[in-house]
C-alpha positions in Angstrom: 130.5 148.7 92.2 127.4 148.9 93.8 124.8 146.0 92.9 121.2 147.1 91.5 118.9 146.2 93.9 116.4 143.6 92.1 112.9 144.3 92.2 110.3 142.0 94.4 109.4 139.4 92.1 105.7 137.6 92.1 105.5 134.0 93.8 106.6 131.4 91.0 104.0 129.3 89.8 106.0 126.1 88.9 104.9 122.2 88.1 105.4 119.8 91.3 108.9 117.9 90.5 107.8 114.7 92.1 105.3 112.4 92.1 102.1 113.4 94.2 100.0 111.1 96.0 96.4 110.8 95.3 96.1 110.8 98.7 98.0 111.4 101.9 98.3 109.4 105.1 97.3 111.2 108.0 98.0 110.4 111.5 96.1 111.7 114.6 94.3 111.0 118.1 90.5 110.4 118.4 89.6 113.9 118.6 87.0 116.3 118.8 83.7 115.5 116.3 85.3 112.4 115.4 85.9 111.0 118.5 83.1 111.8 120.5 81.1 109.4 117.9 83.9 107.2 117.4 82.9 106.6 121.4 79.3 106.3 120.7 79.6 103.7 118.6 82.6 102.0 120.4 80.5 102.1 123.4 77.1 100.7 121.7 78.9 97.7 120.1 80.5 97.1 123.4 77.3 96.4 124.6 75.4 95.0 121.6 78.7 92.6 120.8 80.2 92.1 124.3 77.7 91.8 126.6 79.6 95.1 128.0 82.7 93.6 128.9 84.6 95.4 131.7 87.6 95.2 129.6 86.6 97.2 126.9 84.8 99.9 129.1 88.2 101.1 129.5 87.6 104.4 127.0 86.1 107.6 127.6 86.1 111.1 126.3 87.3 114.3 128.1 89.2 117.6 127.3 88.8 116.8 123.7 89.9 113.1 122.9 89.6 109.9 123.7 91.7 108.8 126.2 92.7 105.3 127.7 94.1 102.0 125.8 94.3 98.2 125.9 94.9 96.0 123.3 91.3 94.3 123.9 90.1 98.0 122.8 92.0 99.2 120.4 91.2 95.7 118.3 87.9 97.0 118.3 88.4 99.8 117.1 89.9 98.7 114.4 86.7 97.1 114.0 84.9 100.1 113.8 87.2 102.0 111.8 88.0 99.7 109.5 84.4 100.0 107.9 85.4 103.5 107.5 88.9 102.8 105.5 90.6 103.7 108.3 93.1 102.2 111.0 94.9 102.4 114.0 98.5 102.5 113.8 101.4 100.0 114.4 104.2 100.6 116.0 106.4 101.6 112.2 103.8 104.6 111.9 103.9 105.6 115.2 107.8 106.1 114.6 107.6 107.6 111.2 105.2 110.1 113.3 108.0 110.6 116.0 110.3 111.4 112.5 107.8 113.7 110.9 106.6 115.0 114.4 103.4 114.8 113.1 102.0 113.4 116.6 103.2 114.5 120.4 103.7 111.2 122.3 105.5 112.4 124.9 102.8 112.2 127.7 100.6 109.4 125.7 101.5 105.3 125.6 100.0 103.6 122.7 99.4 100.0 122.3 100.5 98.1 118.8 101.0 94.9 119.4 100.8 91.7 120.9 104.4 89.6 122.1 104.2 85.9 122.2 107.3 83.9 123.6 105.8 80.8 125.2 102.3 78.8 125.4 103.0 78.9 129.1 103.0 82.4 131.1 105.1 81.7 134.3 104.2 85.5 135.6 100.6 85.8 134.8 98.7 82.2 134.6 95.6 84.5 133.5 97.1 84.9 130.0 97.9 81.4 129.5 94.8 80.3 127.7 95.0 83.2 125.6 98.8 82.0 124.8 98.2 78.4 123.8 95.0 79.8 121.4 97.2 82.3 119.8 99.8 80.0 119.5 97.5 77.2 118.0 96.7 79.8 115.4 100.2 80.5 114.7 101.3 76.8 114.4 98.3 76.5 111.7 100.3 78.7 109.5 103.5 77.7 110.2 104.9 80.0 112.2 107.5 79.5 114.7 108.3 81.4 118.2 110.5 81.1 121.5 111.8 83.1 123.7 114.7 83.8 121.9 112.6 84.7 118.8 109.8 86.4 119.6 106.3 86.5 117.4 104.6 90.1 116.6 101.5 90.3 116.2 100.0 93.4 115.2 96.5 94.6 117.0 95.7 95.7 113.4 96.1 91.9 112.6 93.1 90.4 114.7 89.5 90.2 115.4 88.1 90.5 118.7 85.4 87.5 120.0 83.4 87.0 123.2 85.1 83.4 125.4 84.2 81.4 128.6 87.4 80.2 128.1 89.7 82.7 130.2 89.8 84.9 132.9 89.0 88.5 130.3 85.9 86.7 128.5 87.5 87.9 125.2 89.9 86.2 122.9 91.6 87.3 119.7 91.6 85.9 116.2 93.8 86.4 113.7 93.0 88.0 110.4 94.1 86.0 106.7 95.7 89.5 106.2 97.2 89.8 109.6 101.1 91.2 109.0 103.0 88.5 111.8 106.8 88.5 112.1 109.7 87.6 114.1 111.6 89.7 116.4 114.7 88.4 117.6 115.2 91.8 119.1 112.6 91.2 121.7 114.3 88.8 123.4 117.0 91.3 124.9 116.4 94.6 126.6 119.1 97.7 126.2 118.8 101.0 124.5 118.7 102.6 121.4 118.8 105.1 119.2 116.1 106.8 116.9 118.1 106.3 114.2 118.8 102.9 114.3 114.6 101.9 113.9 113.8 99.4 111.5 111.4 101.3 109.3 109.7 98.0 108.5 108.3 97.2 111.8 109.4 100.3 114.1 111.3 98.0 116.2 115.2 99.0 116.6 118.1 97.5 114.6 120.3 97.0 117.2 120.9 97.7 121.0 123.6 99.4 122.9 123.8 103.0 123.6 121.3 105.0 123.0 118.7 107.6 124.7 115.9 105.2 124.5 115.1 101.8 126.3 113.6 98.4 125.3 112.1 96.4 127.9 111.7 92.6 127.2 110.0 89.0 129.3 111.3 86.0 129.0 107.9 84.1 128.2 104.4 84.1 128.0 102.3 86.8 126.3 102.7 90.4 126.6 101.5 93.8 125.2 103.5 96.0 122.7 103.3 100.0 123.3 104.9 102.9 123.1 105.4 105.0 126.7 104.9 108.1 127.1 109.2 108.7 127.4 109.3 106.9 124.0 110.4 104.0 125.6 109.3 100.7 124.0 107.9 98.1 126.1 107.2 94.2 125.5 107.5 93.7 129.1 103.3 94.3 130.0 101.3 90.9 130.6 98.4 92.7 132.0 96.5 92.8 128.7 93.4 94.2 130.6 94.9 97.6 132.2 94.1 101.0 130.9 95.3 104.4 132.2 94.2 107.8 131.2 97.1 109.3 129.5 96.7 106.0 126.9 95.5 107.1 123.4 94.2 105.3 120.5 95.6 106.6 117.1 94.0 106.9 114.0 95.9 106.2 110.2 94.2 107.1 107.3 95.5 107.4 103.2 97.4 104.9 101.2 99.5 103.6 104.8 95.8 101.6 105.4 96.3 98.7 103.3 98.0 95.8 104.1 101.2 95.7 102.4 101.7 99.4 103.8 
């Protein structure tokens, strides 16, 4: 029997079935508009704030976007951004983005965080002031590190201050809202999965096998990014370096408060 072909119906105009946000977060580079006076005003207070520290004229704009990253700039930025309800991202969002692919890192590191093992930094005496500060600050609220449990703490979690005190002539403070945790994970390198990352913190479960590596210190202070293979790296005590393919990413929507 031959089936009656059915004719082309009009698009169904239903009722969403879940929930919808008021608003959604977005994710994305400092682009275009936006980012060329994002730069103007990173730039002035720069000057205005830091006496135009050589460590935060690490920035600049070309083919489109903003390119370049340390974690002396990017807490700036939050600085700026902030005022604007805005953030930049941690290293959970920048996986969530990798899950969604709602952002290309591939060719871009991205700084998130800052790694603190030991007050004393055996391979880079220039961070060692900035180790025992941090560390007083952490002590103050009770919180405990070594270098078999690593502290995180977030670049969204401090505020950034001019210093005579050590070698960068900046020093960070941390925020009453600043989101700090342990990593045991952090003190071992190996590789790992996509699959296995802990959505909390965008750190991996577990190590093993996997096409992705983690690459660990044994003490002192050290940056957290993202590489550009996906890599994740806890390994970088030059706090002050910047390279061109290094981006500063922008979160925006509900994931900017604190307990997101």
């Amino acid at each position: 029997m031959m089936e009656t072909q059915t004719a082309k119906l009009p698009i169904f105009q239903g009722k969403p079935l879940i929930e919808i946000p008021q608003t959604i977060p977005q994710i994305g580079f400092l682009q275009v508009d936006f980012g060329k006076a994002f730069l103007k005003e990173y730039q002035g207070r720069t000057k205005a704030d830091y006496d135009g520290n050589s460590n935060l004229n690490v920035l600049a704009y070309r083919d489109n976007v903003v390119k370049g990253s340390n974690p002396f700039a990017v807490v700036l930025a939050n600085q700026i951004l902030r005022q604007n309800r805005l953030r930049t991202a941690n290293q959970a969002d920048l996986e969530r983005a990798l899950k969604v692919s709602a952002l290309s890192s591939r060719e871009t590191y991205e700084d998130t965080g800052l790694v603190l093992r030991t007050e004393d930094d055996k391979d880079n005496s220039k961070n060692t002031s900035m180790a025992k500060d941090l560390a007083s600050q952490l002590k103050a609220r009770g919180i405990k590190f070594s270098p078999k449990n690593p502290t995180v703490i977030p670049l969204t979690g401090l505020e950034l201050q001019t210093t005579q005190g050590n070698d960068y002539g900046l020093t960070f403070r941390l925020r009453e809202d600043a989101q700090i945790y342990e990593a045991p994970i952090l003190s071992e390198g190996g590789q790992f999965n996509s699959e296995d990352i802990d959505e909390k913190t965008g750190l991996p479960k577990k190590l093993g096998q996997g096409s992705r590596n983690l690459y660990v210190r044994d003490s002192g202070l050290s940056r957290l990014d993202l590489l550009d293979d996906l890599d994740l790296n806890s390994d970088d005590w030059d706090l002050d370096i910047s390279y061109d393919y290094g981006r500063v990413v922008v979160v925006s929507g509900e994931a900017t408060s604190p307990e997101n």
